[in-house]
C-alpha positions as CSV (number, residue, x, y, z in Angstrom):
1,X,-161.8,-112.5,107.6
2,X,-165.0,-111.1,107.4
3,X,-165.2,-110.1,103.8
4,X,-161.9,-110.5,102.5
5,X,-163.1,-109.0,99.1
6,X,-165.0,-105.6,98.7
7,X,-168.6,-106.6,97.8
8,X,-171.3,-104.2,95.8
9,X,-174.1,-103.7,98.6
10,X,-178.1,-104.7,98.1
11,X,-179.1,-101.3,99.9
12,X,-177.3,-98.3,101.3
13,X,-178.0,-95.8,104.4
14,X,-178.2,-92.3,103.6
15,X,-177.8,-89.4,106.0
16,X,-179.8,-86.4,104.4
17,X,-177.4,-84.1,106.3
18,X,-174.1,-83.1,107.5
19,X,-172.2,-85.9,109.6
20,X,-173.8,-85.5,113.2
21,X,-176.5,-83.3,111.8
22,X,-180.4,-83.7,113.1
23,X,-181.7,-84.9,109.5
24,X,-183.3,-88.3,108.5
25,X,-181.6,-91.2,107.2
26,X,-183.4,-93.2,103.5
27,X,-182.4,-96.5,102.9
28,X,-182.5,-97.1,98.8
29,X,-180.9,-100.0,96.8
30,X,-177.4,-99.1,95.8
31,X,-178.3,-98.7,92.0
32,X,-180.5,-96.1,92.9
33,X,-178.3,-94.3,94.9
34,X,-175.6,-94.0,92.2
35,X,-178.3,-92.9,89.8
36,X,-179.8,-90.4,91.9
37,X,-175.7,-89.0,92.9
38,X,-175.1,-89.0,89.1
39,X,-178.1,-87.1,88.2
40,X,-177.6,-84.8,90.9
41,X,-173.8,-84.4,90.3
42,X,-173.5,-84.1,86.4
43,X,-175.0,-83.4,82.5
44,X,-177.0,-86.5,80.8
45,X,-176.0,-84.6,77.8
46,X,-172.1,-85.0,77.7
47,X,-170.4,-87.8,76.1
48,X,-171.2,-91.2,77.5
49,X,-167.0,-92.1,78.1
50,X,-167.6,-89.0,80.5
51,X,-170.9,-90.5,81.9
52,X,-169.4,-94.0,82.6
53,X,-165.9,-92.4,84.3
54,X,-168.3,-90.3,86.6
55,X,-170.4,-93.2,87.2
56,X,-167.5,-95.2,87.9
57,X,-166.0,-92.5,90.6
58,X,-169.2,-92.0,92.1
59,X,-169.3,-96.2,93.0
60,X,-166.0,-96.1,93.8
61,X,-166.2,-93.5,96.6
62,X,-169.4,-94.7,98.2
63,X,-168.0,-98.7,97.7
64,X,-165.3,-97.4,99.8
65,X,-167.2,-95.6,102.9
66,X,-169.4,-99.1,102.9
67,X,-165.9,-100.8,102.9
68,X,-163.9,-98.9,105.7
69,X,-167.2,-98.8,107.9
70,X,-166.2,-94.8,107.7
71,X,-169.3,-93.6,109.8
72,X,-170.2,-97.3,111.4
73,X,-167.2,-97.4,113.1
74,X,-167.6,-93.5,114.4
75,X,-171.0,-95.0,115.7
76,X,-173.7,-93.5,112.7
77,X,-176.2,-95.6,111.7
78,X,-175.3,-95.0,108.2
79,X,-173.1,-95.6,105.5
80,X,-172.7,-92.6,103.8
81,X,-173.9,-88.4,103.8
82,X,-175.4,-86.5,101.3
83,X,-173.4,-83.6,102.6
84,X,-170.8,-82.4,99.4
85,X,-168.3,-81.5,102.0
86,X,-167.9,-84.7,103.0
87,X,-169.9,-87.3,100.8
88,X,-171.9,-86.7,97.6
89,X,-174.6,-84.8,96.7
90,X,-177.9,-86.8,97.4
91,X,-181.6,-85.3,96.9
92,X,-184.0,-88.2,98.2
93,X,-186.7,-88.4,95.7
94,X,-185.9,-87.3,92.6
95,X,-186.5,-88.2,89.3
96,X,-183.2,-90.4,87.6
97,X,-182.0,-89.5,83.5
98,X,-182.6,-92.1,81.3
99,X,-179.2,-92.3,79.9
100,X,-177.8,-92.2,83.2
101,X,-179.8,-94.9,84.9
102,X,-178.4,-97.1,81.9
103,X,-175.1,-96.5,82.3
104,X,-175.7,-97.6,86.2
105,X,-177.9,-100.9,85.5
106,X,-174.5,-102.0,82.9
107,X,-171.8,-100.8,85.6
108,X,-173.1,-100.5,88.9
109,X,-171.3,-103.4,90.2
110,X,-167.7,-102.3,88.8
111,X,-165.1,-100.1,90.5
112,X,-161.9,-98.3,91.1
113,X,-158.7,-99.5,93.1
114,X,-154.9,-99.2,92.8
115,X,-153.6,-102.6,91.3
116,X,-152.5,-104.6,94.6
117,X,-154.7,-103.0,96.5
118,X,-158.0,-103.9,98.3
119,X,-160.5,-101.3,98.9
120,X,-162.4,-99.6,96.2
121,X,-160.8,-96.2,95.6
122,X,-161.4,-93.5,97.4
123,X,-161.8,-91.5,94.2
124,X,-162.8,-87.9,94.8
125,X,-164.4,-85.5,92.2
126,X,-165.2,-81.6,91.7
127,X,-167.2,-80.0,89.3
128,X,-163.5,-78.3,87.9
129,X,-165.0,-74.5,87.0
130,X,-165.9,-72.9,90.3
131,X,-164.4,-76.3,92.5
132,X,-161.3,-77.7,91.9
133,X,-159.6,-80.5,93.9
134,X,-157.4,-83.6,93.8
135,X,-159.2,-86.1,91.7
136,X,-161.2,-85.9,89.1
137,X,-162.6,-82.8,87.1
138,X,-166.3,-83.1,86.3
139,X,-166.1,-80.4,83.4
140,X,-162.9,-81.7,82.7
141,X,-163.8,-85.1,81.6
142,X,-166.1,-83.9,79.3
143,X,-163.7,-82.0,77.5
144,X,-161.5,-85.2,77.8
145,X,-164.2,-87.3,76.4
146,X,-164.8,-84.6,73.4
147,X,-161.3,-84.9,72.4
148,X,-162.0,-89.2,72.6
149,X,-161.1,-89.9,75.2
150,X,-162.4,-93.0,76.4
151,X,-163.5,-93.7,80.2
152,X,-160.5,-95.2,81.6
153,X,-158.2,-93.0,79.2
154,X,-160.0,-90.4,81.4
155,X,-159.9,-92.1,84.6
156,X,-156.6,-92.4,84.4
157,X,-155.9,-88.9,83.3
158,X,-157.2,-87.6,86.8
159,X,-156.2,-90.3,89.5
160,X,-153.2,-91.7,87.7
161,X,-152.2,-94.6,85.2
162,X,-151.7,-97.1,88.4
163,X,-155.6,-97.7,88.6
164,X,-157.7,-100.6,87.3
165,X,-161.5,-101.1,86.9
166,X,-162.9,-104.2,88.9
167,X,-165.7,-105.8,87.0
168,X,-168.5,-108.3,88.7
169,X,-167.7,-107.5,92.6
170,X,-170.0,-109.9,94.2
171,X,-173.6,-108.1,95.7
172,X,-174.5,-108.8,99.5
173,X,-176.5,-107.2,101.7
174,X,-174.6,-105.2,104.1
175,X,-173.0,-107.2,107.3
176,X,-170.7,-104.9,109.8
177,X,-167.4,-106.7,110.0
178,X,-167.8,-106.8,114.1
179,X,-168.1,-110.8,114.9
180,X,-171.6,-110.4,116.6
181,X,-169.1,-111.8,120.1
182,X,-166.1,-110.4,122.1
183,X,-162.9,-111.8,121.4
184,X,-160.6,-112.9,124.5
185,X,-157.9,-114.8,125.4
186,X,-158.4,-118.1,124.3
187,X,-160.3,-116.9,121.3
188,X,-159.3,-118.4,117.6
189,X,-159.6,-117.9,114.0
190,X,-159.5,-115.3,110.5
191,X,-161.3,-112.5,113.4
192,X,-158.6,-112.9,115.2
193,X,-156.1,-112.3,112.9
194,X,-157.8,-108.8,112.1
195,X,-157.0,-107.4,115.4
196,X,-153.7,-109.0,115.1
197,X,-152.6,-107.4,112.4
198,X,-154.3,-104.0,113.0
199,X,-152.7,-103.9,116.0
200,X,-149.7,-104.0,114.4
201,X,-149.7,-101.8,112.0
202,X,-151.6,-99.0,114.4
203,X,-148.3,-99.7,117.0
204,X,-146.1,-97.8,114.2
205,X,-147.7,-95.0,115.2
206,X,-148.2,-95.5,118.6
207,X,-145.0,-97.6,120.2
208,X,-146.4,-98.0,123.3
209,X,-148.9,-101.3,121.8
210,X,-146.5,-104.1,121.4
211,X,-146.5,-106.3,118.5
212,X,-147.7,-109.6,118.5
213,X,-147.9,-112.6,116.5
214,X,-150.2,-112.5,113.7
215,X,-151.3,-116.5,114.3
216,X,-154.5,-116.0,114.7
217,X,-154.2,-117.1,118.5
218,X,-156.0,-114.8,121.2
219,X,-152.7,-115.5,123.8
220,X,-151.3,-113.6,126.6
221,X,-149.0,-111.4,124.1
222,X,-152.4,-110.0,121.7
223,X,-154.5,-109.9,125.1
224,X,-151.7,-107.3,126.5
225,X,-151.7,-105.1,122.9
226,X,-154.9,-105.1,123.2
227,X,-155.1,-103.6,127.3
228,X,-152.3,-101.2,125.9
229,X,-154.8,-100.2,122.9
230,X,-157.4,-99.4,125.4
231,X,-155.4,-97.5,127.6
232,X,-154.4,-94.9,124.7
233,X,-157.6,-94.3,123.3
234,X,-159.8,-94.2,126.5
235,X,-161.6,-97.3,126.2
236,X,-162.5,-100.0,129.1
237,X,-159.0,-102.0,130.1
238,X,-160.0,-105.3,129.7
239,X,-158.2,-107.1,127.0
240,X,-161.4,-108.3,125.5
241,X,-162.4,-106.7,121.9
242,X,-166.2,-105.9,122.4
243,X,-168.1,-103.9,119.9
244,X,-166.1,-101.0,121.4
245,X,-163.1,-101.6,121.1
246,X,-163.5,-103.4,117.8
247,X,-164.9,-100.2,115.7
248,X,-161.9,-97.8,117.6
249,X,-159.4,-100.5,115.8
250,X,-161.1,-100.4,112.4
251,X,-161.6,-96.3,113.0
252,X,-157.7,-96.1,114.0
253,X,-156.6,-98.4,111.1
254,X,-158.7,-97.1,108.5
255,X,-156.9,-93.6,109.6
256,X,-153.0,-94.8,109.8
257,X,-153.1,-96.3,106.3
258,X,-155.7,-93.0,104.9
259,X,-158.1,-96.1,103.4
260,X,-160.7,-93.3,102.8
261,X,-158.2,-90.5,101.5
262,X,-157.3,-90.6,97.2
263,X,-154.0,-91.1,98.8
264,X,-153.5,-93.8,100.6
265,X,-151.2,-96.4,101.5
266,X,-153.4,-99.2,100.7
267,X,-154.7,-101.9,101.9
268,X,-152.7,-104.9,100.2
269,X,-153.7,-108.6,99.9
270,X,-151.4,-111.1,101.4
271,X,-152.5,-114.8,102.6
272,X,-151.1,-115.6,106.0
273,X,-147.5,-117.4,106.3
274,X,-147.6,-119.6,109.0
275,X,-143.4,-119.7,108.7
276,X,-141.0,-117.2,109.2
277,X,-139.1,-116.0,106.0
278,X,-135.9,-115.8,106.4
279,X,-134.1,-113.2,108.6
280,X,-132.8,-110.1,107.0
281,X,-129.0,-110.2,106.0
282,X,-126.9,-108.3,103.6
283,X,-127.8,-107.3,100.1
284,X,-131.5,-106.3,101.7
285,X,-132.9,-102.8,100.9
286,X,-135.7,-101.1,101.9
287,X,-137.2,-98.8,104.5
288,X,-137.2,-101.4,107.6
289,X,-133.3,-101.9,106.8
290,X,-133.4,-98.3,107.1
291,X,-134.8,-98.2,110.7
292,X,-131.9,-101.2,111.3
293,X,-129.3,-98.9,110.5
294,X,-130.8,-95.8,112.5
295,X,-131.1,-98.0,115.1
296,X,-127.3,-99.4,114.8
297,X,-126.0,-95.3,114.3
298,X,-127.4,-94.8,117.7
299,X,-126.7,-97.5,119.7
300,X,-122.9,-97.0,118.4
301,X,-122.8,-93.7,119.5
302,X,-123.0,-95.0,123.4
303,X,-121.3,-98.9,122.8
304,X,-117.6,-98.6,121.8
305,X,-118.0,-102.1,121.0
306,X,-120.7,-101.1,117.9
307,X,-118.7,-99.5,115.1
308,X,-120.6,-96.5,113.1
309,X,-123.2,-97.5,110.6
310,X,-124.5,-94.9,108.0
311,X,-128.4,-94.9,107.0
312,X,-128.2,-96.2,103.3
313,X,-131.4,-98.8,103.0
314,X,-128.6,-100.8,101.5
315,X,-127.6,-104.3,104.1
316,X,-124.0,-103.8,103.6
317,X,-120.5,-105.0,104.6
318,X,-120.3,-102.3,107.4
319,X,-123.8,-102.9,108.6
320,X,-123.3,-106.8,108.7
321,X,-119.8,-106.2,111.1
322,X,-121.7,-104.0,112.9
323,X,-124.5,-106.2,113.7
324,X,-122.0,-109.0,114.3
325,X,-120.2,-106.6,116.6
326,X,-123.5,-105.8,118.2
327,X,-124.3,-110.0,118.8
328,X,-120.8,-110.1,120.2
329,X,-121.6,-107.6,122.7
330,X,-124.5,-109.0,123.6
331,X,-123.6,-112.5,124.3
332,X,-125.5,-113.9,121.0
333,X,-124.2,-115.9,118.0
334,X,-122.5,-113.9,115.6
335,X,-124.3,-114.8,112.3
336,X,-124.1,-110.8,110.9
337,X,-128.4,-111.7,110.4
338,X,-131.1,-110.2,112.0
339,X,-133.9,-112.4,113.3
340,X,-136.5,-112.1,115.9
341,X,-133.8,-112.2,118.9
342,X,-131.4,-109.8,117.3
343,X,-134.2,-107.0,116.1
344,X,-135.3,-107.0,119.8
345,X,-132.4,-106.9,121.3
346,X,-131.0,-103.9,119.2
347,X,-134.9,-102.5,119.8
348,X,-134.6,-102.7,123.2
349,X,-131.2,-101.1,123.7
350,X,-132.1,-98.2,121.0
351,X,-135.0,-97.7,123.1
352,X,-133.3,-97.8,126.4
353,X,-131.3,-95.1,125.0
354,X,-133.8,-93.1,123.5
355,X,-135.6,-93.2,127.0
356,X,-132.9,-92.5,129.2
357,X,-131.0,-89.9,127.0
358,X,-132.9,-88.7,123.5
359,X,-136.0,-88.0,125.6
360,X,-134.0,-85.6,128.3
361,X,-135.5,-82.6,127.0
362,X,-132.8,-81.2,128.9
363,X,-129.8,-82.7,127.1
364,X,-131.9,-82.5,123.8
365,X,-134.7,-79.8,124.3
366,X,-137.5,-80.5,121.7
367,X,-137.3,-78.9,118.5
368,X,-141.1,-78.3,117.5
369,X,-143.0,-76.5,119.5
370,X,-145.6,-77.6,121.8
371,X,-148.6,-77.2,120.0
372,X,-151.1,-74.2,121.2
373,X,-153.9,-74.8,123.6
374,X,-157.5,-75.2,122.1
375,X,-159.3,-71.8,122.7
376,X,-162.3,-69.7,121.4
377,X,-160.0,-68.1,118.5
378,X,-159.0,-71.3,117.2
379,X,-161.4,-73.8,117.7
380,X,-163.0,-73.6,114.9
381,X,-159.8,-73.4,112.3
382,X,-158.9,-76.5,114.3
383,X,-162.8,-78.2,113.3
384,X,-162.3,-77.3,110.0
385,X,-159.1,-78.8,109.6
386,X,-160.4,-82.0,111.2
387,X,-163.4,-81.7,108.9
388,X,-166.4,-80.9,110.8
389,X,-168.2,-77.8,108.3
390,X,-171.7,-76.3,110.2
391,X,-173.5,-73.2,110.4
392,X,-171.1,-71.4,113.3
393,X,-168.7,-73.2,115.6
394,X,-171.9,-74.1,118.1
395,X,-172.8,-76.5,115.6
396,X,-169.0,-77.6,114.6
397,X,-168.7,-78.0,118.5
398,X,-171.9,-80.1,119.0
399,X,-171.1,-82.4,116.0
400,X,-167.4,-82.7,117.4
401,X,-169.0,-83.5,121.0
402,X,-171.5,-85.9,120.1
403,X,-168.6,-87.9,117.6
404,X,-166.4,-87.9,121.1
405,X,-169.0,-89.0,123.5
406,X,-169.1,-85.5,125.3
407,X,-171.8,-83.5,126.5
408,X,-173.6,-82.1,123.6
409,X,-174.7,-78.5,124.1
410,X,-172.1,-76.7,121.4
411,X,-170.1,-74.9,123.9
412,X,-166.5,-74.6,124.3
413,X,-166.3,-76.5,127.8
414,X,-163.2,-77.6,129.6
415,X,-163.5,-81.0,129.0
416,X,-163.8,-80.1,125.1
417,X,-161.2,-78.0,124.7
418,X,-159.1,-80.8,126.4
419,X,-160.0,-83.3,124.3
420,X,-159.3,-81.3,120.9
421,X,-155.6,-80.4,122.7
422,X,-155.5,-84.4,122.9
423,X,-156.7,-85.0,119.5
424,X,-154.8,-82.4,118.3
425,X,-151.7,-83.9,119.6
426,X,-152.8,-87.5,118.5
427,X,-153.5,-86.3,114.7
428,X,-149.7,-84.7,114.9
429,X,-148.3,-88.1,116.2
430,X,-149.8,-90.0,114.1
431,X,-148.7,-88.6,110.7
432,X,-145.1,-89.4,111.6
433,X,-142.9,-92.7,111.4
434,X,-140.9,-93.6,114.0
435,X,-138.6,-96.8,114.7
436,X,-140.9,-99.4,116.3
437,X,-140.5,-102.7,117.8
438,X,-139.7,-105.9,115.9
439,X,-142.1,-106.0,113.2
440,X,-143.6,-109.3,114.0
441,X,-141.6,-111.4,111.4
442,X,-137.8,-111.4,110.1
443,X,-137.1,-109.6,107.6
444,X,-135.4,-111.1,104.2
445,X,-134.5,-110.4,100.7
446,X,-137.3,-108.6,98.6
447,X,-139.6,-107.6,102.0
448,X,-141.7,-105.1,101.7
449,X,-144.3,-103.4,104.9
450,X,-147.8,-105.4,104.5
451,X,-150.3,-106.4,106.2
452,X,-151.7,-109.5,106.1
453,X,-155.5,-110.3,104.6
454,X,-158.1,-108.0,103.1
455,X,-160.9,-106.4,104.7
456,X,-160.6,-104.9,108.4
């Protein structure tokens, strides 16, 4: 890949505004920035256990918008904003606290994850008196560190016990993870993997991308995910992964596993298994077992020949006779496991029936709402929800605009109130979890959902 590991950056790209704003971007080396954030952001004065688990927070969240490509990928020349509703606070020129600016020189390549995981935390931070949030507590950890507490003791107070300090990240000069090329059929290698496996995991939110292989092998099966890709989010059908389409998958990835939210499902590190474990049979738990059985409850419900299952997470007697009963029916051997032939055959008669009969909205009329049309009385509680903060909603508007490759002039057009009904509807999709295809690899005792490799 890429840069499997998160590396500490030479320089980082400022934005001295709101995301989308007309401001100027600065370009300083990364200690500085993290000495100018911390003297803008807290005391010199308080206790130096506070100083070092602000310090560390403050790395950690900027180490994690250079990771995710947060804005590159949107298409801003920069890594970060020095907008506090989005970013940290950043005031170009100022003078740095001595204390401070040695906590940074000692530190500045160290930072936050979740043990397991792969990007730098995403770790969040409010002043705690007249802003409070979900992370940590500015004030708060100076109280913390009165009482002697030490950095991590404090750390760890705010985001949780499951976090570790990484110490010595390598230091690198930034390099966008796009391969400088377009990938196409015939195309081979760790770059290839990443859209394999982003594909994957973005097609458990949206069905309609079918899972491939992760081999990293550009074939006929990735080249079609890829075309199905394109058609959803409005880019050029090709099958080809130009700069385009490359940033839309790291934006859409980045988004279904919340990289850059303090929760998130993480980003784990797994090297690639070029063989199949082994197929999942009874005495496996876990959530895809889960989806088996859902699967099975249905499909029983229309073939006599399926007996009932119930959704446990548990592979048990009833759901082995029932997948036996199921590769009886279908013509295939009866082993009571479930490999790549079985899941898709189950798959595709679940989704036959879901098609034909669970989607007849007049057998089973839908149960939430269809959500309201975008309009000049809610567009702007619909920005702000999405994140876009500005003087007025002709500004919210513009920024929205110019991040969706509409006509910038701040007005609530046609064409942009369609596209917020679109992404208003894509946001609401893609916080559910729905039964998906074959998961790209039988499923055996102990699995778990990963991804495979680091760095997207």
């Amino acid at each position: 890949m890429p840069a499997v590991i998160p590396y500490i950056p030479e320089a980082i790209t400022v934005h001295l505004g709101a995301p989308g704003s007309n401001a100027a971007n600065v370009t300083v080396s990364f200690p500085d920035y993290v000495k100018n954030v911390a003297a803008s952001e807290i005391y010199p004065t308080w206790e130096e256990s506070a100083l070092r688990a602000n310090i560390l927070a403050i790395i950690s969240f900027a180490l994690n918008r250079v990771y995710t490509e947060f804005y590159r990928s949107r298409g801003y020349p920069y890594e970060i904003t020095s907008s506090t509703a989005y970013d940290q606070k950043f005031i170009n020129g100022r003078n740095y606290f001595e204390d401070v600016s040695r906590i940074v020189d000692q530190i500045f390549n160290s930072y936050l994850r979740r043990p397991g995981f792969v990007e730098p935390l995403a770790a969040k931070f409010c002043n705690g008196t007249t802003v409070t949030c979900e992370g940590l507590s500015q004030w708060g950890s100076q109280y913390l560190a009165q009482q002697g507490y030490n950095s991590l003791q404090i750390l760890r107070n705010y985001y949780g016990s499951n976090i570790e300090i990484v110490n010595d990240a390598p230091i690198q000069g930034i390099t966008e993870s796009y391969p400088g090329t377009a990938l196409r059929v015939g195309s081979t290698g760790s770059n290839v993997t990443v859209i394999q496996v982003e594909l994957n995991r973005i097609s458990q939110n949206y069905p309609a991308i079918p899972k491939v292989q992760v081999d990293g092998i550009f074939g006929s099966a990735t080249e079609n995910a890829v075309r199905a890709f394109q058609k959803i989010f409005d880019l050029q059908v090709d099958g080809i992964v130009g700069r385009a389409t490359w940033y839309k998958l790291v934006m859409l990835y980045v988004g279904v596993l919340n990289l850059a939210e303090l929760r998130s499902e993480g980003q784990r590190f797994y090297g690639i298994s070029w063989a199949y474990p082994d197929p999942i049979q009874e005495g496996d738990t876990g959530e895809k077992v889960s989806h088996l059985q859902y699967m099975m409850a249905v499909i029983s419900e229309f073939v006599p020949e399926v007996p009932p299952v119930r959704v446990t997470g548990t592979f048990d007697t009833a759901t082995k006779n029932a997948v036996m009963a199921f590769q009886g029916y279908m013509g295939l051997q009866q082993t009571g496991l479930v490999g790549d032939r079985t899941w898709d055959e189950i798959y595709d008669q679940f989704a036959g029936i879901e098609n034909a009969v669970l989607s007849d909205r007049e057998v089973f009329p839908p149960i939430i709402p269809q959500l309201p049309q975008t309009t000049a009385q809610n567009a702007r509680a619909r920005l702000h929800t999405w994140g876009y903060t500005g003087n007025g909603l002709q500004q919210e508007l513009a920024e929205y605009q110019s991040r969706n490759g509409l006509v910038r002039n701040g007005r609530l057009t046609p064409q942009t109130a369609q596209s917020m009904d679109k992404e208003a509807e894509r946001r609401r999709y893609e916080r559910t979890v729905r039964i998906t295809q074959y998961p790209g690899y039988p499923l055996g005792m102990d699995s778990r959902d990963h991804v495979v490799g680091g760095r997207v």
